[in-house]
mmCIF file as gemmi writes it, N, C-alpha and C atoms, coordinates in Angstrom:
data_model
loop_
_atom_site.group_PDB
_atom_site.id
_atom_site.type_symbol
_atom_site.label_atom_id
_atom_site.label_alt_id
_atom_site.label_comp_id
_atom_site.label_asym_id
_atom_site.label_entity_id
_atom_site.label_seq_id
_atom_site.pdbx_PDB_ins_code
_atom_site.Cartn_x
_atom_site.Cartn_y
_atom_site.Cartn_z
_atom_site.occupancy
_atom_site.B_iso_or_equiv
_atom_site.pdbx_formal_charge
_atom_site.auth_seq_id
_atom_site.auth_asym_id
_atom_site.pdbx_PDB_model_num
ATOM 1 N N . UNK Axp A 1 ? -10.64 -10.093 3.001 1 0 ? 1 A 1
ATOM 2 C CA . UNK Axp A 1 ? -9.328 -9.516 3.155 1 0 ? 1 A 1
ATOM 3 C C . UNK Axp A 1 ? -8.353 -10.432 3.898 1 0 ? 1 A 1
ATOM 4 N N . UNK Axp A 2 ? -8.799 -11.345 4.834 1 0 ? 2 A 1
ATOM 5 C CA . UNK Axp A 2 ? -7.754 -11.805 5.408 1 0 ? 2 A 1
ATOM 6 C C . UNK Axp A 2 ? -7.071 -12.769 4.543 1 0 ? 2 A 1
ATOM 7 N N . UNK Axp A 3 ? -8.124 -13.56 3.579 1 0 ? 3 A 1
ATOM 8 C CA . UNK Axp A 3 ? -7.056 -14.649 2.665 1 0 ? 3 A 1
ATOM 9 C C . UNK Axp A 3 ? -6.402 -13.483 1.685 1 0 ? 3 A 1
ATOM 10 N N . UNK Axp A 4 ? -6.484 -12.758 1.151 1 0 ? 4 A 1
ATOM 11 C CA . UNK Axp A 4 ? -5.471 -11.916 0.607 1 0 ? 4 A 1
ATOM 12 C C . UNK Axp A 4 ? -4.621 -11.512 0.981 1 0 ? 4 A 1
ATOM 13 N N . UNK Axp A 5 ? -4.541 -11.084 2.146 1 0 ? 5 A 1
ATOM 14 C CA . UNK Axp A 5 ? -3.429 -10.824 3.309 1 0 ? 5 A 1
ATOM 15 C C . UNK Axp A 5 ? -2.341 -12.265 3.608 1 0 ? 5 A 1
ATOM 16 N N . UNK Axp A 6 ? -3.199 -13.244 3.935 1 0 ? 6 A 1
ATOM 17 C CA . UNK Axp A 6 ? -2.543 -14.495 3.777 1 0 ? 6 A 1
ATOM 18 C C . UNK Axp A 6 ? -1.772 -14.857 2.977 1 0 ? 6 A 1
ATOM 19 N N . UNK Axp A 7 ? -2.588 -14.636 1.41 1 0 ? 7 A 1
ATOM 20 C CA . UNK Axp A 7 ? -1.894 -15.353 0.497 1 0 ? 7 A 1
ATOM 21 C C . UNK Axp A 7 ? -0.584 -14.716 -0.228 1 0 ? 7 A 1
ATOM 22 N N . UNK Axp A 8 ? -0.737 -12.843 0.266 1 0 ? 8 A 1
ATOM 23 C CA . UNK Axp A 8 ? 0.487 -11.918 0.295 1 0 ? 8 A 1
ATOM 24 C C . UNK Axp A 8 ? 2.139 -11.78 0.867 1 0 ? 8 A 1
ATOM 25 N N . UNK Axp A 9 ? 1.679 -13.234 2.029 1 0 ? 9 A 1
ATOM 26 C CA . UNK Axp A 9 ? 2.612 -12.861 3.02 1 0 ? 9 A 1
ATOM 27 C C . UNK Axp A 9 ? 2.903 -12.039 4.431 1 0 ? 9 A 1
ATOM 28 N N . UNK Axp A 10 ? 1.75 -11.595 4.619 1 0 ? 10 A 1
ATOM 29 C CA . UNK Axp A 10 ? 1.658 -10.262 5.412 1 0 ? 10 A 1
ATOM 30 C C . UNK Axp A 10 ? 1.442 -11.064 6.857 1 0 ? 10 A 1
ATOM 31 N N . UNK Axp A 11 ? 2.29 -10.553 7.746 1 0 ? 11 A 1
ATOM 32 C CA . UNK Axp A 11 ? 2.199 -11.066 9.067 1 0 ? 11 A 1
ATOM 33 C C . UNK Axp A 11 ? 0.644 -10.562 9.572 1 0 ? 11 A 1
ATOM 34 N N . UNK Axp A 12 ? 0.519 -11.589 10.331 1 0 ? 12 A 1
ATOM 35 C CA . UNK Axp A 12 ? -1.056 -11.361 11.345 1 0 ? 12 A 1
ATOM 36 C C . UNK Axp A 12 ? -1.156 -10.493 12.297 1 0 ? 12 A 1
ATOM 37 N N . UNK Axp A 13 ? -0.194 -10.417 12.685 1 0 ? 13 A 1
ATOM 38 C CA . UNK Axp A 13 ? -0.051 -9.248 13.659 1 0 ? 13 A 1
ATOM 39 C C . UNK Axp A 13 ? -0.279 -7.832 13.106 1 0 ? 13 A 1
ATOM 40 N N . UNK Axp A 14 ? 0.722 -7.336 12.027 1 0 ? 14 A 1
ATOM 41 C CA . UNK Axp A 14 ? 0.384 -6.179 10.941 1 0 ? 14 A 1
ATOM 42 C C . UNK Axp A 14 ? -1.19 -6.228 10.618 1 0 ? 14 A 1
ATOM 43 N N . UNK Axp A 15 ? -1.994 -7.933 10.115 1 0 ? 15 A 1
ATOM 44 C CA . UNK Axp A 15 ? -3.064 -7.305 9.366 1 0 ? 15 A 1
ATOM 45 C C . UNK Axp A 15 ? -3.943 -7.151 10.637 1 0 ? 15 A 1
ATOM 46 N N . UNK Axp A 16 ? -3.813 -7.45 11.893 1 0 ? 16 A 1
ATOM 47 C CA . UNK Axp A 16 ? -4.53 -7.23 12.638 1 0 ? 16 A 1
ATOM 48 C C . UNK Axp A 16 ? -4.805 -5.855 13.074 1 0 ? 16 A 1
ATOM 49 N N . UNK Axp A 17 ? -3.305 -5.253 12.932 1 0 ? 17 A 1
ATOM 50 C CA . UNK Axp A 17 ? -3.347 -3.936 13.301 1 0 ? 17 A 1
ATOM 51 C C . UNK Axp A 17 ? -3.791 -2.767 12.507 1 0 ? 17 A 1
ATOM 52 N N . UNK Axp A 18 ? -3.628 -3.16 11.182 1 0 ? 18 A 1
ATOM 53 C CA . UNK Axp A 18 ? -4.248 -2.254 9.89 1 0 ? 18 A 1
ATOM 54 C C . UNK Axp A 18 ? -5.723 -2.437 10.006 1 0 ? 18 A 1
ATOM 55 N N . UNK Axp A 19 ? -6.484 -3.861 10.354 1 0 ? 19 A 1
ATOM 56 C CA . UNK Axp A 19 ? -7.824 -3.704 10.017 1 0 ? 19 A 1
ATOM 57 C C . UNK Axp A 19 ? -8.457 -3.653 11.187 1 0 ? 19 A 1
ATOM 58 N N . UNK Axp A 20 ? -8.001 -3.566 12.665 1 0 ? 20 A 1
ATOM 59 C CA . UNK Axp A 20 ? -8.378 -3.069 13.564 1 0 ? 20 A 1
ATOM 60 C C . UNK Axp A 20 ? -8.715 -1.607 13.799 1 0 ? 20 A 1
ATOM 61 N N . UNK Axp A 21 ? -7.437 -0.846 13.164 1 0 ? 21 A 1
ATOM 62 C CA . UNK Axp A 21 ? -7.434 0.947 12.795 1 0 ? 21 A 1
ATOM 63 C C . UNK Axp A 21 ? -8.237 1.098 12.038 1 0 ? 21 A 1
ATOM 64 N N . UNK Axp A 22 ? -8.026 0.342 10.785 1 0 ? 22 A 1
ATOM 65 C CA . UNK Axp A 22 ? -9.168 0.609 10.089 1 0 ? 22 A 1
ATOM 66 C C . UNK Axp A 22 ? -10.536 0.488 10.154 1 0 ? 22 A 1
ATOM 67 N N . UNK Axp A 23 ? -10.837 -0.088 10.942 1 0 ? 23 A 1
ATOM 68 C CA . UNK Axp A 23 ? -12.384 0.058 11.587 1 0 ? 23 A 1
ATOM 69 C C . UNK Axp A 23 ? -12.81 0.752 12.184 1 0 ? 23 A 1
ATOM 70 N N . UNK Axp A 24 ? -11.879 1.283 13.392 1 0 ? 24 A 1
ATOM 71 C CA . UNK Axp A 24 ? -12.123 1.982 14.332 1 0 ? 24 A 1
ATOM 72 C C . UNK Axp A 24 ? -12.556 3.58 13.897 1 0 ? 24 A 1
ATOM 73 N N . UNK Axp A 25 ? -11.665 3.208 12.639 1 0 ? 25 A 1
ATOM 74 C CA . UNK Axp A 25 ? -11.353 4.8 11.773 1 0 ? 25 A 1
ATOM 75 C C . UNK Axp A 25 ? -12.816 5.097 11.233 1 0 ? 25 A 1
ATOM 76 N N . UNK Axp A 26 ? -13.318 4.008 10.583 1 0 ? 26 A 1
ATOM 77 C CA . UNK Axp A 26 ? -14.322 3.703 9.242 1 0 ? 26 A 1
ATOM 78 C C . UNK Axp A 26 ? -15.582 4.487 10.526 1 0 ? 26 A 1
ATOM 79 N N . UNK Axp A 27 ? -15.709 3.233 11.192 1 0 ? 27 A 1
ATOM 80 C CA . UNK Axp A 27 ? -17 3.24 12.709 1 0 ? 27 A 1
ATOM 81 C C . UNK Axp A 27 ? -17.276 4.606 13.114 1 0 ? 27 A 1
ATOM 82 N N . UNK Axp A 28 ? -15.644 5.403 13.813 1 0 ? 28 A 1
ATOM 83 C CA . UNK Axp A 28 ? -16.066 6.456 14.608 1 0 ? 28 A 1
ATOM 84 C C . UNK Axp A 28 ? -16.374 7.506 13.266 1 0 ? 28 A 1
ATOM 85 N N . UNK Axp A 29 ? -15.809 7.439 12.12 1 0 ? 29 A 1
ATOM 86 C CA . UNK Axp A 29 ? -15.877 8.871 11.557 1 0 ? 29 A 1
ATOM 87 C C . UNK Axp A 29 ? -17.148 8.766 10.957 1 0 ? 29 A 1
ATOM 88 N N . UNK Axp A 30 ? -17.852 7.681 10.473 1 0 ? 30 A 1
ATOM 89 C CA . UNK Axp A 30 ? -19.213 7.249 9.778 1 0 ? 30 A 1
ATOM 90 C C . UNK Axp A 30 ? -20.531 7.87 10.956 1 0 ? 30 A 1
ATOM 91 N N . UNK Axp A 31 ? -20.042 7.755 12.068 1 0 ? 31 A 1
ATOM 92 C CA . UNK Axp A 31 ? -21.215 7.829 12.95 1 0 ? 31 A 1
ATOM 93 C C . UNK Axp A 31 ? -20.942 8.747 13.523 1 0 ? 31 A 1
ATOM 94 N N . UNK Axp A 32 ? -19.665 9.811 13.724 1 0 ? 32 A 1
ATOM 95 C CA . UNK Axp A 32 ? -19.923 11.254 14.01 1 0 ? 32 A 1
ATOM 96 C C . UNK Axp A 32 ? -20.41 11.918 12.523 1 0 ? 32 A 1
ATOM 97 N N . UNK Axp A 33 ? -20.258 11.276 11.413 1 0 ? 33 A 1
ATOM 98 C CA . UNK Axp A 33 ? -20.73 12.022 10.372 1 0 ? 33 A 1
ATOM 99 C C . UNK Axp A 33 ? -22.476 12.098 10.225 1 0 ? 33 A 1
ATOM 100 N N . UNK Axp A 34 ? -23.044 10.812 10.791 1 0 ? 34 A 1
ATOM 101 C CA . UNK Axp A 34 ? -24.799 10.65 10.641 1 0 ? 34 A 1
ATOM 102 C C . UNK Axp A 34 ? -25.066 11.277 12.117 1 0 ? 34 A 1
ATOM 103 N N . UNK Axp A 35 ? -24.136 11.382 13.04 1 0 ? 35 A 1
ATOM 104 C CA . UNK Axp A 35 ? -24.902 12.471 13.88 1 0 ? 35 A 1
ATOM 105 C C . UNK Axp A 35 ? -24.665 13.933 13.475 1 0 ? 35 A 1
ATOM 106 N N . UNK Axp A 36 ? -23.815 14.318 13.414 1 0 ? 36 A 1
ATOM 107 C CA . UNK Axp A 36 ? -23.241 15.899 12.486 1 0 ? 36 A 1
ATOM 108 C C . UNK Axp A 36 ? -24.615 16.115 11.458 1 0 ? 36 A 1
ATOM 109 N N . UNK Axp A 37 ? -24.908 15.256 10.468 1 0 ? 37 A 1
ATOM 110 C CA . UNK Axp A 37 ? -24.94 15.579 9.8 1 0 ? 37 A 1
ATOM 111 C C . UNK Axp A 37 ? -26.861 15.105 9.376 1 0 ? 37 A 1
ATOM 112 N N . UNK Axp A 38 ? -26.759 14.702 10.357 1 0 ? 38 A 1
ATOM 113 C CA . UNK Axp A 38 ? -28.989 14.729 10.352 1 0 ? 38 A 1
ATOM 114 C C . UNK Axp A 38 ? -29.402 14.358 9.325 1 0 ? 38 A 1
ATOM 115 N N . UNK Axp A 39 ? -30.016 15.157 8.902 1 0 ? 39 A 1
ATOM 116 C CA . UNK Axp A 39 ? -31.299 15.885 8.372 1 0 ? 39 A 1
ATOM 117 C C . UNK Axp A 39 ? -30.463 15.662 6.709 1 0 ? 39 A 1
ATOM 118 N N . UNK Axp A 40 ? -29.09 15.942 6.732 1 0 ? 40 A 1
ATOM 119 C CA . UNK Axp A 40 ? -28.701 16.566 5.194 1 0 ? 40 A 1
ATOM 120 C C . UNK Axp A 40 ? -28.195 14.847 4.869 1 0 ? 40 A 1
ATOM 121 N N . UNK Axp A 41 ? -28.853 13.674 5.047 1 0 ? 41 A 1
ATOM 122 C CA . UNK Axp A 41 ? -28.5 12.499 4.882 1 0 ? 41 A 1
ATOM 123 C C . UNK Axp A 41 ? -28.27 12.157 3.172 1 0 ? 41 A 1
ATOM 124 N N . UNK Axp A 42 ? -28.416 12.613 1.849 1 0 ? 42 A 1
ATOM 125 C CA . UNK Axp A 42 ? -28.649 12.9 0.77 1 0 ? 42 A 1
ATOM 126 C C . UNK Axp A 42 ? -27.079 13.242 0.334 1 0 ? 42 A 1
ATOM 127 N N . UNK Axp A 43 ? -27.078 14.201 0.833 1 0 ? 43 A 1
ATOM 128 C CA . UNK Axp A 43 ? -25.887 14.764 0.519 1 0 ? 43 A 1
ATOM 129 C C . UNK Axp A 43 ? -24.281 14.666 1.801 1 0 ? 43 A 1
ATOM 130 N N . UNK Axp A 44 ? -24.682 13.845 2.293 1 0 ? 44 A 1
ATOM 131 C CA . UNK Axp A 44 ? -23.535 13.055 3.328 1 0 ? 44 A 1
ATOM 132 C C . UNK Axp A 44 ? -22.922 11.98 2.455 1 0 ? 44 A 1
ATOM 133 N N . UNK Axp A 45 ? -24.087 11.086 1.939 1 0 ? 45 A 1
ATOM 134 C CA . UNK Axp A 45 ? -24.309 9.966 1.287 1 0 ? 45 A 1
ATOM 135 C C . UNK Axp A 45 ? -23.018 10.329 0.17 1 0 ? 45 A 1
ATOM 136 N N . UNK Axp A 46 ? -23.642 11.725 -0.593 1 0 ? 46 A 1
ATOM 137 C CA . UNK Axp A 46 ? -22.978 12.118 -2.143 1 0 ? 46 A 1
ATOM 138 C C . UNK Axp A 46 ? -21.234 12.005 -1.303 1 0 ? 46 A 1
ATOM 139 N N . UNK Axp A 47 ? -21.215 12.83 -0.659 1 0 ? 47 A 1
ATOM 140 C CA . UNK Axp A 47 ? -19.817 13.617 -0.125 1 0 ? 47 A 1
ATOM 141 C C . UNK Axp A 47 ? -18.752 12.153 0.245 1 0 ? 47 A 1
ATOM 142 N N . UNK Axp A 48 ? -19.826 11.319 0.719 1 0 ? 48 A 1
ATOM 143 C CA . UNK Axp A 48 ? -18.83 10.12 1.405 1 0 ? 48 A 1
ATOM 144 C C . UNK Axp A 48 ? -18.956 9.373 0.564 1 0 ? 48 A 1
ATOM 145 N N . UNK Axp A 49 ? -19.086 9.137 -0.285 1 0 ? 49 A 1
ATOM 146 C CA . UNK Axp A 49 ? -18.944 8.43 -1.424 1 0 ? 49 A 1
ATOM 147 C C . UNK Axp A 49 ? -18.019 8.598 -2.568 1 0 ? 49 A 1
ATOM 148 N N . UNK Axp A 50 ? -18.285 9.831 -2.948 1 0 ? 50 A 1
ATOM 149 C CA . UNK Axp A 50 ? -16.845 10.44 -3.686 1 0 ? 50 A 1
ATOM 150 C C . UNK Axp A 50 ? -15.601 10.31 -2.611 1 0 ? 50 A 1
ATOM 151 N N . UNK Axp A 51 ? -15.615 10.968 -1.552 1 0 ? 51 A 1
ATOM 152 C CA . UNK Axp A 51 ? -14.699 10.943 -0.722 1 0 ? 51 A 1
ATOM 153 C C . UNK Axp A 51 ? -13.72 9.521 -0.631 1 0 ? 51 A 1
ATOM 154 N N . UNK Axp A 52 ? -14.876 8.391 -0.525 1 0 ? 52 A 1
ATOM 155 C CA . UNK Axp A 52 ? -14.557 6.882 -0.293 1 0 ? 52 A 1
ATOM 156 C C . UNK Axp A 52 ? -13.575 6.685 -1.574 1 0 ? 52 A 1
ATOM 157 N N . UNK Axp A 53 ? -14.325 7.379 -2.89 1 0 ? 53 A 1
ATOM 158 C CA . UNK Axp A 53 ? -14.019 6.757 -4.104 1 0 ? 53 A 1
ATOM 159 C C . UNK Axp A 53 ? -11.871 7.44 -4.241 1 0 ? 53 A 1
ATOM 160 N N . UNK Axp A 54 ? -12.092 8.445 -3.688 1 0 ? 54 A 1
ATOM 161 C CA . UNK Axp A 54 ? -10.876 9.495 -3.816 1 0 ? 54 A 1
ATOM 162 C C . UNK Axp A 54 ? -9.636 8.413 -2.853 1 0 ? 54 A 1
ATOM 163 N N . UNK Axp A 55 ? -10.122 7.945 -1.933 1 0 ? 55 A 1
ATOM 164 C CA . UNK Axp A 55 ? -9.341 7.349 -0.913 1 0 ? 55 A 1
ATOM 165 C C . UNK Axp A 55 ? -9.079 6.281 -1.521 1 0 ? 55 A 1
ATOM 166 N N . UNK Axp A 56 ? -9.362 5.656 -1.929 1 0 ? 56 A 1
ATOM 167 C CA . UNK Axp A 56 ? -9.735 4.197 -2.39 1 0 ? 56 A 1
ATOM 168 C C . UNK Axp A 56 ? -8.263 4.804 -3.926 1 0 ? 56 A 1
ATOM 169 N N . UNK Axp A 57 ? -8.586 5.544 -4.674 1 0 ? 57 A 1
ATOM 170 C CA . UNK Axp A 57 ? -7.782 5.723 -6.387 1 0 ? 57 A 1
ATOM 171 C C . UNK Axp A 57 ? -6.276 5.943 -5.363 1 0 ? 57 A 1
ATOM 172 N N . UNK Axp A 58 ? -6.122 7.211 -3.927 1 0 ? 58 A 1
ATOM 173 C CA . UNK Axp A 58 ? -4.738 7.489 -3.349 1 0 ? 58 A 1
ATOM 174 C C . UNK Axp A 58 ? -4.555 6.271 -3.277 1 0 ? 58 A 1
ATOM 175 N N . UNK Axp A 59 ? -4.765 5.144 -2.478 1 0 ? 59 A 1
ATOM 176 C CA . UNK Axp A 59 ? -4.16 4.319 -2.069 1 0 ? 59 A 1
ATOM 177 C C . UNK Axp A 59 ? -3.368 3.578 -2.855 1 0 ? 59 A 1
ATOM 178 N N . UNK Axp A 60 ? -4.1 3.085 -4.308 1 0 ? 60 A 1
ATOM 179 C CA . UNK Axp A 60 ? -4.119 2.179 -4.918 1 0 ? 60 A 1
ATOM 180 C C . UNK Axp A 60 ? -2.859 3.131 -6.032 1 0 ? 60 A 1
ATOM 181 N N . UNK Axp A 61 ? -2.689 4.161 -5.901 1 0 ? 61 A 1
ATOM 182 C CA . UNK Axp A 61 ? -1.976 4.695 -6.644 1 0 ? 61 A 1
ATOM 183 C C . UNK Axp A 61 ? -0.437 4.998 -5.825 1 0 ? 61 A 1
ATOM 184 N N . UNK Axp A 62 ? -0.755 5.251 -4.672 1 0 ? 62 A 1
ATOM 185 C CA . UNK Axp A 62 ? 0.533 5.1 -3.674 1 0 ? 62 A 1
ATOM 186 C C . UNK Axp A 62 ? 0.798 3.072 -4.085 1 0 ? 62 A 1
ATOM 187 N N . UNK Axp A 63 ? 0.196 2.148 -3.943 1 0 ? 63 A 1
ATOM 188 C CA . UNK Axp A 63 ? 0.871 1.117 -3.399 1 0 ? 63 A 1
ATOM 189 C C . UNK Axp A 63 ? 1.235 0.638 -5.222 1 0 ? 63 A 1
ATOM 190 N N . UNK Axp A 64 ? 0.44 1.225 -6.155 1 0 ? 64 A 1
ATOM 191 C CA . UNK Axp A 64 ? 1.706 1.171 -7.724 1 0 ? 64 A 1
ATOM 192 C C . UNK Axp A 64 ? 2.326 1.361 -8.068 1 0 ? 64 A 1
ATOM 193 N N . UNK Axp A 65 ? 2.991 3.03 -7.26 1 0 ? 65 A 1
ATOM 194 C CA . UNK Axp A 65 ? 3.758 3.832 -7.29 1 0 ? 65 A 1
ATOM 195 C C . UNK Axp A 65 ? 5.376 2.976 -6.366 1 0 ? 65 A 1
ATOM 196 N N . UNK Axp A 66 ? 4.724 2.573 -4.936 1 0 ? 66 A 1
ATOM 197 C CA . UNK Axp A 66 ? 5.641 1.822 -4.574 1 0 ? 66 A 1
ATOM 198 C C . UNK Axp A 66 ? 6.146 0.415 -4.998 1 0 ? 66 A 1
ATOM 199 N N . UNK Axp A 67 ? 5.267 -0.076 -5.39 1 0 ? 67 A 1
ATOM 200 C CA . UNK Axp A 67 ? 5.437 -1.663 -6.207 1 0 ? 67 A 1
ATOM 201 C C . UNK Axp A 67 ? 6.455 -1.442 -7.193 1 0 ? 67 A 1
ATOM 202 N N . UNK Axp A 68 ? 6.579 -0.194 -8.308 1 0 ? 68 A 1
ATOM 203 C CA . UNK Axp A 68 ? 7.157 -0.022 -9.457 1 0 ? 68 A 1
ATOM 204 C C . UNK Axp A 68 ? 8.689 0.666 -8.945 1 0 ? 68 A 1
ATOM 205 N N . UNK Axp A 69 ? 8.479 1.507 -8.01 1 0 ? 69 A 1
ATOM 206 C CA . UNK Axp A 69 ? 10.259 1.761 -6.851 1 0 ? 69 A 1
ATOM 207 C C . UNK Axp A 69 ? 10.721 0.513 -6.784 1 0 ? 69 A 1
ATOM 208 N N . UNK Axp A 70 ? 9.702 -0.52 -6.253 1 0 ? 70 A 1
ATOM 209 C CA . UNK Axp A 70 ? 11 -1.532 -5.671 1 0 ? 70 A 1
ATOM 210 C C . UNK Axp A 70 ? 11.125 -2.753 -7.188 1 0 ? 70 A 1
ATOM 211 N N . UNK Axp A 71 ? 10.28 -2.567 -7.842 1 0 ? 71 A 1
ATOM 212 C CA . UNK Axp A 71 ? 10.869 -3.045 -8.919 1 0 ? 71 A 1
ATOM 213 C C . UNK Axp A 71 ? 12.33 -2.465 -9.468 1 0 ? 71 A 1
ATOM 214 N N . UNK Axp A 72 ? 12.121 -1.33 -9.746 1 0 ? 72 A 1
ATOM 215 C CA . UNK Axp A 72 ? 13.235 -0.397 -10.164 1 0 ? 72 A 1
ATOM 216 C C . UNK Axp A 72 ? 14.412 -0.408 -9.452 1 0 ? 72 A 1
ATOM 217 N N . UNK Axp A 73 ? 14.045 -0.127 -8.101 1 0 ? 73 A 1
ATOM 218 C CA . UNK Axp A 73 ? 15.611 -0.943 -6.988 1 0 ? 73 A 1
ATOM 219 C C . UNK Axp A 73 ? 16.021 -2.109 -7.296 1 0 ? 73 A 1
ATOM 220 N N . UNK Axp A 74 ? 15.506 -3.329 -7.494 1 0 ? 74 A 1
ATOM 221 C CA . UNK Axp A 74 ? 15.885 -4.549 -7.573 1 0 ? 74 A 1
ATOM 222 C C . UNK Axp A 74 ? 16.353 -4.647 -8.896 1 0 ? 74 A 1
ATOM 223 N N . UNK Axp A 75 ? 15.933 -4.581 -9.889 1 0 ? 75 A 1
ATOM 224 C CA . UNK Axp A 75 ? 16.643 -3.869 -11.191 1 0 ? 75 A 1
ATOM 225 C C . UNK Axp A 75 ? 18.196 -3.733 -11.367 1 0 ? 75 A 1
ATOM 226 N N . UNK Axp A 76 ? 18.355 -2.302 -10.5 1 0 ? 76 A 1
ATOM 227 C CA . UNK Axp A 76 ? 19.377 -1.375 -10.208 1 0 ? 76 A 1
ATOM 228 C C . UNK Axp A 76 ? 20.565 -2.42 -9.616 1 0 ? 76 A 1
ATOM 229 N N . UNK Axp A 77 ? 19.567 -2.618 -8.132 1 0 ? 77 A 1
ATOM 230 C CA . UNK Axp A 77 ? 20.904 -3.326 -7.072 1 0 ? 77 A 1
ATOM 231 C C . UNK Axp A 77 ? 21.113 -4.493 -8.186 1 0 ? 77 A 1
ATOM 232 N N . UNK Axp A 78 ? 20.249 -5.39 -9.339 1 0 ? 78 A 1
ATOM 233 C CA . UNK Axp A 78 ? 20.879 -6.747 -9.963 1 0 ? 78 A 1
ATOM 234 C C . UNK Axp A 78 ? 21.657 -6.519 -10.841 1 0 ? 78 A 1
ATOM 235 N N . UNK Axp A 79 ? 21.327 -5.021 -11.263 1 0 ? 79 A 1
ATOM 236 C CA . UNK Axp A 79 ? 22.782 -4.779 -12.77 1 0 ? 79 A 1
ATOM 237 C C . UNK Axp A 79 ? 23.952 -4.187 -12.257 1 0 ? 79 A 1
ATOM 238 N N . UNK Axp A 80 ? 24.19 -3.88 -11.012 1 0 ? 80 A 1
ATOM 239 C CA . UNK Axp A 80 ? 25.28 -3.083 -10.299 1 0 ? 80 A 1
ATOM 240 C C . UNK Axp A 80 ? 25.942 -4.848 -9.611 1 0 ? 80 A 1
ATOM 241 N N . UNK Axp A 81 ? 24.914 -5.847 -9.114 1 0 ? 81 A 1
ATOM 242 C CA . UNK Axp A 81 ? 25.63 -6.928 -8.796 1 0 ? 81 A 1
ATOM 243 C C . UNK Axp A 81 ? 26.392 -7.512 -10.285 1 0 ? 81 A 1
ATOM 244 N N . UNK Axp A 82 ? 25.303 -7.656 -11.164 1 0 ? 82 A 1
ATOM 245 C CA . UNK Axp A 82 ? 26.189 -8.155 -12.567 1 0 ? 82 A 1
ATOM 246 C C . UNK Axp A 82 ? 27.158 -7.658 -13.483 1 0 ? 82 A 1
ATOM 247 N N . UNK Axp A 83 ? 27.309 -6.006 -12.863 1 0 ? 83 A 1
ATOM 248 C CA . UNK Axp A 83 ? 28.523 -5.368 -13.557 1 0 ? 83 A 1
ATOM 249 C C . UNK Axp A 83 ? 29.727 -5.855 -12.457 1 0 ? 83 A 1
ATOM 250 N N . UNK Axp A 84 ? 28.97 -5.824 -11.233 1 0 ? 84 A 1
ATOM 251 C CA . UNK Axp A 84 ? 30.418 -6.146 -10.33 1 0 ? 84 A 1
ATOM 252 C C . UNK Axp A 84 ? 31.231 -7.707 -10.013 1 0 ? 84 A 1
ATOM 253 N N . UNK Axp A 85 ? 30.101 -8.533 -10.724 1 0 ? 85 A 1
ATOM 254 C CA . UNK Axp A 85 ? 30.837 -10.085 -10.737 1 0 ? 85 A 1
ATOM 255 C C . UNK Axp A 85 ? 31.575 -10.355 -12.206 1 0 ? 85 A 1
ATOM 256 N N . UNK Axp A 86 ? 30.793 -9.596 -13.133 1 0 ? 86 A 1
ATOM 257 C CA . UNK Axp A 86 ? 31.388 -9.283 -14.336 1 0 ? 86 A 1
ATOM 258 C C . UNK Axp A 86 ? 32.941 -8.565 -14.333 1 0 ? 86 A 1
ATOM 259 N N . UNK Axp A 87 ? 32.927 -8.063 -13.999 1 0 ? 87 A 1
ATOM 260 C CA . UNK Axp A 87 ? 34.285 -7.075 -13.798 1 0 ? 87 A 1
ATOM 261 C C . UNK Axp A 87 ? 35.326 -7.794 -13.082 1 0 ? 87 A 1
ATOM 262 N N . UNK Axp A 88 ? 35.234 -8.621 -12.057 1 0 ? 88 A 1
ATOM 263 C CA . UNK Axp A 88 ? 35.952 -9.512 -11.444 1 0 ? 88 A 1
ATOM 264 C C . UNK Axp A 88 ? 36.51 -10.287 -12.22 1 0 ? 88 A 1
ATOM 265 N N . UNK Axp A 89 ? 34.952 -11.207 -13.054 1 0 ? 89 A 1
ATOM 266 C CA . UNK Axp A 89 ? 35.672 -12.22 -13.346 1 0 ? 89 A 1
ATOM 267 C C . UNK Axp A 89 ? 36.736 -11.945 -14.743 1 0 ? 89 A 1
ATOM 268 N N . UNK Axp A 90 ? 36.896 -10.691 -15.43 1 0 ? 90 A 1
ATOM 269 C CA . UNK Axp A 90 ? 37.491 -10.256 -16.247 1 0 ? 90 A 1
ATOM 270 C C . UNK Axp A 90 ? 38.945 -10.346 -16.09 1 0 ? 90 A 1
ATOM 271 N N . UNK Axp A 91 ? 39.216 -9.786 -14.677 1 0 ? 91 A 1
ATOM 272 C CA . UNK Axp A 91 ? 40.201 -9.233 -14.161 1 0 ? 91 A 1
ATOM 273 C C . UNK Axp A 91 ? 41.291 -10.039 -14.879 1 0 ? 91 A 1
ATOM 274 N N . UNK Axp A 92 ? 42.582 -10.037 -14.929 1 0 ? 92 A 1
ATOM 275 C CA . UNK Axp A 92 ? 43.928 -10.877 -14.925 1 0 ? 92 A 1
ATOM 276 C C . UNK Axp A 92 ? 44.199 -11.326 -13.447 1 0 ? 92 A 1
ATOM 277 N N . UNK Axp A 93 ? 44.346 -13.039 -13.472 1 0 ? 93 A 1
ATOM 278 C CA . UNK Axp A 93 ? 44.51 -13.387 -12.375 1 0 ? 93 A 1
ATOM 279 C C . UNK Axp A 93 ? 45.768 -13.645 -11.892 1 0 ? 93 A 1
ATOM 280 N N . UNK Axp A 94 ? 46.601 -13.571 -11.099 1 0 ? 94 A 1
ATOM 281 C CA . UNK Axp A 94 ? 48.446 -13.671 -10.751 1 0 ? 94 A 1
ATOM 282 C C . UNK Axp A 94 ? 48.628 -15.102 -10.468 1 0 ? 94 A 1
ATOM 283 N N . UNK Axp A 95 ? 49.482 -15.655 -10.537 1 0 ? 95 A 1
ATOM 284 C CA . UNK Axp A 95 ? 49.305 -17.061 -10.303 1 0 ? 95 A 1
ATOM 285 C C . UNK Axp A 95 ? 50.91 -17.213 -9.404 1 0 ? 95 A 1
């Protein structure tokens, strides 16, 4: 992850802070779940796995969802710049 992060652009500071949380997150909830959850290790396994798989499709569907917004903004703001340099340069100029 970190050369992907790298090769994204993503400040070090940010990925430090995302994959720091994210560990902390992964660590504590994994190991209150194998103490919670004993004996029923089978079906922890099933639950956190789908669970993983569910988290894993949100994410990836939030960050396509946002990728394709800011496509669509940049779009927008470039045909609103090219109607508005267009329109200028139309104008009648006074001399």
């Amino acid at each position: 992850m970190p050369g992907l992060a790298g090769a994204s652009g993503m400040r070090y500071r940010r990925f430090f802070l995302a994959n720091a949380s994210g560990a902390l997150v992964w660590g504590v909830s994994f190991t209150l779940l194998g103490y919670f959850a004993g004996s029923a290790l089978a079906k922890v396994e099933k639950y956190a796995s789908w669970g993983a798989t569910t988290l894993l499709v949100v994410i990836i569907a939030v960050v396509v969802t946002l990728h394709f917004r800011r496509r669509a903004r940049e779009a927008r703001d470039e045909q609103v710049w090219l109607e508005s340099t267009t329109s200028d340069d139309s104008a009648p100029h006074e001399e």
